[in-house]
N, C-alpha and C positions, 0 to 999 in steps of 0.2 A: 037384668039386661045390661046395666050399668058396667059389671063383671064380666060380663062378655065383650060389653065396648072396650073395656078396658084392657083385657087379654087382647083384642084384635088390635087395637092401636100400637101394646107393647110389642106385638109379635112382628109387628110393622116396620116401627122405628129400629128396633133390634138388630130386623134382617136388612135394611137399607146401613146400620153403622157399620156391619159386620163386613157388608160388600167394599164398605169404603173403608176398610180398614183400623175403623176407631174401637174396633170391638174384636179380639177374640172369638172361638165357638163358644168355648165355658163362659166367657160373658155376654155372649146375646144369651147367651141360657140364662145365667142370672139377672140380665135386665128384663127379660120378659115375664122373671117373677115378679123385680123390685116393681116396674113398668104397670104389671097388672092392678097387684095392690095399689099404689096412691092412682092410678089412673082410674081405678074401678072401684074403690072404696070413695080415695076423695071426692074425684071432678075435675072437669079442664082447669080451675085455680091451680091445683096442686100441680097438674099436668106442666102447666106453667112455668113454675117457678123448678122444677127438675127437668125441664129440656132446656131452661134456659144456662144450666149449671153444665149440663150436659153439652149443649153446642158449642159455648162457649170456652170450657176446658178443651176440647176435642180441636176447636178452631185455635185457640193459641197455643196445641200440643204441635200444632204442624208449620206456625207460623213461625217467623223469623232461623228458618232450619240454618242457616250459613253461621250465624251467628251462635246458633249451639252448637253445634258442630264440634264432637271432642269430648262432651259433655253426658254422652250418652250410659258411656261405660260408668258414670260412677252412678247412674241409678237403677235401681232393681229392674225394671221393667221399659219398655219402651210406649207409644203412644196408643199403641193397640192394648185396649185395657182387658185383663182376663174378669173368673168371678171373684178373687180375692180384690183386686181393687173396687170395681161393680158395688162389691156388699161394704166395703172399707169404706166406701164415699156415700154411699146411699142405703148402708142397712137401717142406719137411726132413722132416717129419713121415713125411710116404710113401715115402724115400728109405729112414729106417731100419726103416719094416717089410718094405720088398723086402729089405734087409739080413738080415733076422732070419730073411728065406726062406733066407737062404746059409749063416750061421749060426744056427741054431735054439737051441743050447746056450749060446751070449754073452749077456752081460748088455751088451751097447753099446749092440744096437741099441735094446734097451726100455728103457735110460735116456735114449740119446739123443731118442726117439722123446717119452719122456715131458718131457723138458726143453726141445725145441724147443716145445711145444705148452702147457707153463708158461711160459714166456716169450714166447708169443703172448696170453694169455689174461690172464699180467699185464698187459702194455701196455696190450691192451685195456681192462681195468677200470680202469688208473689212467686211461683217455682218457673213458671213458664216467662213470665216478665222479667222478674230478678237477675238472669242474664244477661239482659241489655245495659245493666248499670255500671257506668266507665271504669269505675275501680272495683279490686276485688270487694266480695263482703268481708264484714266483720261476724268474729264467733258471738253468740247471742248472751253465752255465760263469761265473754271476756272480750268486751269492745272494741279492747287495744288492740287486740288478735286477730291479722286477715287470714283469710284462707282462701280456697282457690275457689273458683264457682263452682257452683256446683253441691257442693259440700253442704252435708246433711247440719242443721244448726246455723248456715250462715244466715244474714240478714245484711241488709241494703236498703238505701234508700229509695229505689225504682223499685226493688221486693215490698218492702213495709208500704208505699203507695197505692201498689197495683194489691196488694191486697187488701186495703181500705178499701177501695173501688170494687173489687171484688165483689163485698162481703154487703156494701152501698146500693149496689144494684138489685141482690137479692132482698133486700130489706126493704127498696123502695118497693119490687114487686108484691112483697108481702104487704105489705098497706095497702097500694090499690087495688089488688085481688082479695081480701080477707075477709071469706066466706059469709060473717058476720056483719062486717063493714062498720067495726067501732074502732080499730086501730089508729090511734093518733100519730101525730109524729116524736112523744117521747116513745114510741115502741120501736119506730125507725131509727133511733139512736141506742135503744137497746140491742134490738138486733144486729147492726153495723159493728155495735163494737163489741160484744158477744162475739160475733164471726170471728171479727180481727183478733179478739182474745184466746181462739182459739187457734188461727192459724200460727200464733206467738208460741201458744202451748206445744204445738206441733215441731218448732224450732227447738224448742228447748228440748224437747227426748228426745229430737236428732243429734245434740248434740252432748248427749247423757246417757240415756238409756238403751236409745236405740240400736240395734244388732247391725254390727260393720266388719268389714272384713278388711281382708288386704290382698293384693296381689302381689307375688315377689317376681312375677314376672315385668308385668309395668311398675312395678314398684309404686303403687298408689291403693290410697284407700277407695273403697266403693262397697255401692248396696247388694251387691252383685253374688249370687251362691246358691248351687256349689261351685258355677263356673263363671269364669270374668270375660268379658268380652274378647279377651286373645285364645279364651279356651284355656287358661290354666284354671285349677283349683285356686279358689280362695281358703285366705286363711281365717278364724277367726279372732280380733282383736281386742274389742270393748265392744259392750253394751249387752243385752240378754237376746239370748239366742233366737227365744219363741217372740220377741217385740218387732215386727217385719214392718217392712213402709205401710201395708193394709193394716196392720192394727193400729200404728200410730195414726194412722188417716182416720181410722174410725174413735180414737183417742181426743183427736183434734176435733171432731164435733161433739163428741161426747160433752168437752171440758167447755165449748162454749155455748152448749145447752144447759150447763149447771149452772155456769155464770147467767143466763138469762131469765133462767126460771127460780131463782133469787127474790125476786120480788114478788111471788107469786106464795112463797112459804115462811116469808116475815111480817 
């Protein structure tokens, strides 16, 4: 019955983001899968802490729009999220609450579960906040070096904040929800900076590895392809082709779930 409530909730939330534009159709499709799973394996905790990743990306994807404004074109996608972002931000996520259906007694799976989903949530906010910061950012593999907003690998100070606070929030909800109720607050400061360590990771293969293009009509780089927002082709210039913003998204929680679960295999 759990699996049913769970389906019926997802398929709920789904079709109300869909209407509101926070959602694609291929991603109410895939949040009604992610949505089922931790809603119908976990429980309202779990529920919890991924609508609260969920609202809260979706409300500062739309918030301060004047101000991004111009900004749009150098990223892949816009605030309507399809199922490549969907599963890029909440596949690990649903991995460790099917986890937690195998072991119900571990603590892995609902730290993992809550640290992939701080580390989605940070990035997030430093991508969606990081624009309000007065001066440009700086490149994350070379300090000295501004670049423009926007720009896949910069970092800032109103970015690097707003994704402590991020990653802070999810962490604290993981303590006071934590199914078990033994989470101390050295796990609050694991997961916090787990998160943050991963939305850091995230910066770094945007500014490395990540697949970027160029457009020689605007003459500007962007995540953009095959087509850039004036509708030319893009070209492409550095980084690996199949590494798209949804894998490094799902990279970014990946890398600060291995940071966190560190002390769990020493």
């Amino acid at each position: 019955m759990q699996i049913l409530y769970g389906f019926i909730l997802a398929i709920l939330i789904a079709v109300l983001a869909y209407r509101l534009h926070s959602l694609s159709r291929s991603g109410a499709a895939a949040a009604t899968v992610v949505g089922t799973i931790i809603f119908g394996v976990g429980g309202w905790q779990w529920a919890i802490l991924l609508l609260t990743f969920f609202i809260t990306s979706s409300g500062l994807s739309r918030a301060f729009k004047k101000r991004k404004e111009g900004l749009s074109e150098k990223f892949s996608k816009g605030h309507e999220r399809d199922a490549g972002q969907v599963l890029g931000n909440g596949g690990l996520a649903t991995f460790f609450a099917a986890l937690h259906a195998l072991y119900p007694e571990s603590l892995i799976p609902w730290v993992g579960f809550a640290v992939s989903l701080a580390a989605v949530n940070a990035d997030t906010w430093a991508t969606e906040l990081g624009v309000l910061n007065p001066t440009p950012p700086r490149l994350i593999t070379d300090l000295r070096k501004r670049v423009e907003k926007g720009t896949s690998g910069g970092i800032s100070l109103w970015g690097t904040g707003a994704s402590l606070l991020g990653s802070a929030l999810i962490a604290l909800l993981a303590i006071l929800l934590s199914p078990t109720g033994t989470l101390t607050t050295d796990y609050w400061l694991l997961i916090t900076f787990a998160g943050l360590a991963g939305s850091l990771f995230d910066s770094l293969l945007g500014a490395t590895v990540q697949a970027m293009y160029y457009c020689p009509t605007d003459k500007k780089e962007t995540e953009k392809h095959p087509l850039h927002t004036c509708g030319t082709e893009t070209v492409h210039v550095r980084g690996w082709k199949w590494l798209n913003n949804d894998r490094v998204n799902f990279a970014c929680g990946a890398f600060g779930v291995a940071i966190a679960l560190i002390p769990f295999v020493i």
